[in-house]
C-alpha positions in Angstrom: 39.4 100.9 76.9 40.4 101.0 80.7 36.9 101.0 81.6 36.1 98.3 79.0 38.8 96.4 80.6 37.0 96.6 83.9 33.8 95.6 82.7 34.9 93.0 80.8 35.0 90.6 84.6 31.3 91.4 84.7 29.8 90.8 81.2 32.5 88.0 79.0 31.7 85.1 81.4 27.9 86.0 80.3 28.9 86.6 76.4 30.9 83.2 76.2 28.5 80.7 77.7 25.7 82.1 74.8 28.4 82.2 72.3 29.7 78.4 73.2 26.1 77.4 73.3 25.5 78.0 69.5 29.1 76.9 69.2 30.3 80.2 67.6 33.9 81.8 67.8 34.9 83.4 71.6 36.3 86.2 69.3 32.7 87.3 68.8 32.3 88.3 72.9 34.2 91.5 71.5 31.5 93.0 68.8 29.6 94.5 72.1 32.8 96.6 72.5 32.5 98.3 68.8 28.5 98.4 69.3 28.1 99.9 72.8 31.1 100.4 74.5 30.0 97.7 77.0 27.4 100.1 78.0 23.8 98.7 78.3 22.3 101.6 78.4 23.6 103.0 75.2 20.8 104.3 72.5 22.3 105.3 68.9 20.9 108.0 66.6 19.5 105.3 64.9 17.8 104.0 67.4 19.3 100.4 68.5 19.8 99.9 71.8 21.5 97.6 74.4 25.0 95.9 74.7 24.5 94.4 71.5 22.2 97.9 70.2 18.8 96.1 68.8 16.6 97.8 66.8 13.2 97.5 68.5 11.8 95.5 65.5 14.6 93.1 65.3 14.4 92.7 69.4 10.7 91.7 69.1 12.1 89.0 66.5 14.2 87.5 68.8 11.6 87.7 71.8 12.7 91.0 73.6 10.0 92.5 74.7 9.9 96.3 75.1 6.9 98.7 76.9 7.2 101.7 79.1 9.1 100.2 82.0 11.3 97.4 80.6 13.2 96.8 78.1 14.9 94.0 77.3 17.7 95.0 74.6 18.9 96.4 77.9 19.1 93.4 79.4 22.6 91.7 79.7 22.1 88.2 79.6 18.5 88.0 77.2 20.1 90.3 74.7 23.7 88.5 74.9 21.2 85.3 74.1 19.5 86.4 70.9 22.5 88.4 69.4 24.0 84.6 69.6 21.0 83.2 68.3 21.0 85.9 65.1 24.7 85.6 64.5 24.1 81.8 64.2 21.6 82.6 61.2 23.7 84.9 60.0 26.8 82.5 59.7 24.4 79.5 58.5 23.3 81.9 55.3 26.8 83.3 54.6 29.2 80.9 55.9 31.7 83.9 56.2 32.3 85.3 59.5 33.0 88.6 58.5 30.0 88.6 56.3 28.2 87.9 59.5 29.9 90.7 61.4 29.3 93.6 58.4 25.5 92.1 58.2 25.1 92.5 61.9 26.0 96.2 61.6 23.9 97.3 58.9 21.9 94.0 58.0 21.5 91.0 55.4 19.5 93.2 52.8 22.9 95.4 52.0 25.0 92.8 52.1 22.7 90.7 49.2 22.8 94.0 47.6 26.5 94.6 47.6 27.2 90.7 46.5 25.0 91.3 43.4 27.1 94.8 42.6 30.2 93.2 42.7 29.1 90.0 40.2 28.0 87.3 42.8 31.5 87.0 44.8 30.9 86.5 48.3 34.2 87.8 49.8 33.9 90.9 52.6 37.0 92.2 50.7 35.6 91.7 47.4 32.2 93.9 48.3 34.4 96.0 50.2 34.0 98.9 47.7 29.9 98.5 47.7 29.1 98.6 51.3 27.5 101.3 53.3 30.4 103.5 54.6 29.8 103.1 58.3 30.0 99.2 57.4 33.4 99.8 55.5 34.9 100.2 58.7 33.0 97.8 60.8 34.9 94.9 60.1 38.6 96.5 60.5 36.8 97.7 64.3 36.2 94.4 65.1 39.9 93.2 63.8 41.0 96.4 66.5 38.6 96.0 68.9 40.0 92.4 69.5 43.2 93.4 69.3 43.2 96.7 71.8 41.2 94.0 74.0 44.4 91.1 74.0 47.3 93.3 73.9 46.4 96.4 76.2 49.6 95.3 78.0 51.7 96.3 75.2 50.5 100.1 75.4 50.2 100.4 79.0 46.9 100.4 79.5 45.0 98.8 82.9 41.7 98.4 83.8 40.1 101.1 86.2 37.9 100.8 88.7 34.2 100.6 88.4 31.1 99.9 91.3 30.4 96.7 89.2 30.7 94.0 92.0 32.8 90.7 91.2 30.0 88.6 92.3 26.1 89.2 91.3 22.7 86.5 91.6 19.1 86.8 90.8 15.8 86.3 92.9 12.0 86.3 91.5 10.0 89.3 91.9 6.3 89.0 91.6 5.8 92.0 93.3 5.8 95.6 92.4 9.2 96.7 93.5 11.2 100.1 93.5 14.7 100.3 93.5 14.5 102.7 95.9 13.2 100.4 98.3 15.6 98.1 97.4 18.6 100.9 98.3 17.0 101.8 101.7 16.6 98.6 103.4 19.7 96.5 101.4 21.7 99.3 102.0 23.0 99.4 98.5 23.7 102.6 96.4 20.7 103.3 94.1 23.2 103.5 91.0 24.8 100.3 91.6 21.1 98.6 91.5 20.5 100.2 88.3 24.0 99.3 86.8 22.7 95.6 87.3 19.4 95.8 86.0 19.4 98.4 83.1 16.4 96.4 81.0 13.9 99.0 83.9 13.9 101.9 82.3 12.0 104.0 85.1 13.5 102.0 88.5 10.1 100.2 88.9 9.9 96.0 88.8 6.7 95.4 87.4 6.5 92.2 89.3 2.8 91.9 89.2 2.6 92.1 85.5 4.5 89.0 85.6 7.4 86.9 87.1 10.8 89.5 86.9 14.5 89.3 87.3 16.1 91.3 89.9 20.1 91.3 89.9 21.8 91.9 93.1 25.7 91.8 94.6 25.4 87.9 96.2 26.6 89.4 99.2 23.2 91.1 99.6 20.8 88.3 98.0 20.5 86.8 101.3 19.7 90.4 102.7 17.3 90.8 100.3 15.3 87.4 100.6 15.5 87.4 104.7 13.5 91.7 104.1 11.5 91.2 101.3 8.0 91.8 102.7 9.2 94.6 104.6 11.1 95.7 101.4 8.0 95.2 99.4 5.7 97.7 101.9 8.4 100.3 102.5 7.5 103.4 101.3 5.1 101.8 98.3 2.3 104.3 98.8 4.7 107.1 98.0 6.7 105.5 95.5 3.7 103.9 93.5 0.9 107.1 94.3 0.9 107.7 90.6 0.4 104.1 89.3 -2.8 102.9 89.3 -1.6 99.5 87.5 2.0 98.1 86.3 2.9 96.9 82.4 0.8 94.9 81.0 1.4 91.3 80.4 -0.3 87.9 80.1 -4.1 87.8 80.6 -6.7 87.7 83.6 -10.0 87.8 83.8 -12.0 90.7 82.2 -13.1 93.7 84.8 -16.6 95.2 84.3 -17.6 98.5 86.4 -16.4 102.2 86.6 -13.2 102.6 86.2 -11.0 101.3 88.7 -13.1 99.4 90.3 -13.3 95.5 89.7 -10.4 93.2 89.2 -7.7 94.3 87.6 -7.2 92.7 83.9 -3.8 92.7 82.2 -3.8 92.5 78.5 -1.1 91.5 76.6 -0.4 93.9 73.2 0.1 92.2 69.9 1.3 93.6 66.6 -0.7 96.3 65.1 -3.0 96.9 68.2 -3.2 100.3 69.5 -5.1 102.3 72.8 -8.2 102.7 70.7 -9.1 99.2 69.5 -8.1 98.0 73.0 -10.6 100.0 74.7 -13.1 98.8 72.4 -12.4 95.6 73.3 -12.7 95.5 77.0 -15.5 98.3 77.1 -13.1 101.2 78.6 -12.0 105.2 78.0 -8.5 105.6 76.3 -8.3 108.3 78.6 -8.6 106.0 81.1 -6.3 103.2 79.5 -3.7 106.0 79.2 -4.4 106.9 83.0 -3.8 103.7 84.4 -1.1 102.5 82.6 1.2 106.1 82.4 1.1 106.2 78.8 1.2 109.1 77.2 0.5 108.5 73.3 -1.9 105.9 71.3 
């Protein structure tokens, strides 16, 4: 909770602008507490992850996009957005809030099934006895979770200190970047950067792939913006030796040729594709697809 505390600076100010958006209760800024801790990094055995733990399915329904390098159920303020966006079709089927809250744990298909168990009534109470157990005590979590979070005075607890800076602001990367690079020459520690950009899973900005968000301390933005070429050529050969291209997205014009010769052509994956029918399609190995790309299955 003391760490919570301390995070909380950083991450409610995002929480309650999506939440006042879809003009849905403050109280709700709280459900990431029960669901993660307040850690963007967290994964669950089930596999939902984030702040607001997505499944990847449910993620690509709300238009975060996951590959190799980024995912954005990691990403604060993207992920903050669509959990607002589902709770708001949540609340406009049930009209219950903590219907909304016990379907956001373990989803509207058991909570239609416990409604027709207990005859049709659409109380949380009423169902109570017909949920999934987890669920059972999802609800009562939130009730604590708000509660730990407004009273902590009461039982002596304080926030604690974290590298989390007070003050944070984003620049356009359209280059490949490494956070490495970023840590050398913005003399910034390498575990701060990743702190405020969690949605890279493997410290690399595919900036070429497409326009990316990079998260700094404002008091090195300007550091940042005043270096970037140099920042951008530092050490790229070494960091980037095994990385023949960067995630995929969007769409160029098709390469013809050997292998990694040509221009390079950027495909963007769509439901039910796979290596195989994509090397079909553009005339190429999978061994090679897999080779340029750093992937290791299909």
């Amino acid at each position: 909770v003391a760490f919570m505390l301390s995070a909380c600076n950083f991450y409610m100010p995002i929480f309650e602008e999506a939440l006042d958006a879809y003009n849905l209760p403050l109280e709700l800024r709280y459900l990431p507490i029960i669901e993660s801790a307040l850690n963007p990094s967290a994964v669950s055995r089930a596999g939902a992850v984030g702040l607001w733990q997505f499944m990847l399915h449910t993620g690509k329904l709300y238009g975060l996009q996951s590959n190799s390098l980024v995912d954005e159920r990691r990403d604060p303020i993207k992920a903050t957005w669509a959990a607002a966006r589902y709770l708001k079709e949540m609340y406009d089927i049930y009209q219950d809030w903590n219907l909304v809250i016990a379907a956001y744990n373990c989803g509207p298909g058991n909570i239609n099934k416990a409604i027709r168990r207990a005859g049709g009534k659409s109380d949380y109470w009423a169902i109570y006895n017909y949920l999934p157990r987890e669920t059972r005590g999802y609800v009562p979590a939130f009730i604590a979770a708000n509660y730990v979070m407004t009273y902590y005075c009461k039982h002596n607890i304080c926030p604690m200190e974290t590298n989390i800076p007070l003050a944070t602001d984003t620049v356009q990367v359209s280059r490949n970047l490494h956070f490495q690079q970023i840590a050398d020459l913005c003399n910034l520690p390498l575990e701060e950067i990743k702190s405020l950009n969690p949605q890279y899973k493997r410290q690399i900005i595919p900036g070429e792939s497409g326009p990316q968000t990079l998260r700094l301390p404002v008091t090195t933005i300007s550091t940042f913006i005043d270096r970037q070429d140099t920042i951008y050529n530092h050490r790229s050969a070494e960091l980037f030796k095994n990385r023949r291209t960067v995630a995929a997205g969007g769409s160029s014009t098709r390469s013809t040729g050997t292998p990694g010769s040509g221009e390079l052509t950027y495909h963007k994956i769509r439901n039910g594709e796979n290596l195989g029918s994509i090397a079909r399609k553009y005339g190429v190995s999978v061994a090679n697809l897999r080779k340029w790309n750093g992937i290791k299955g299909n």
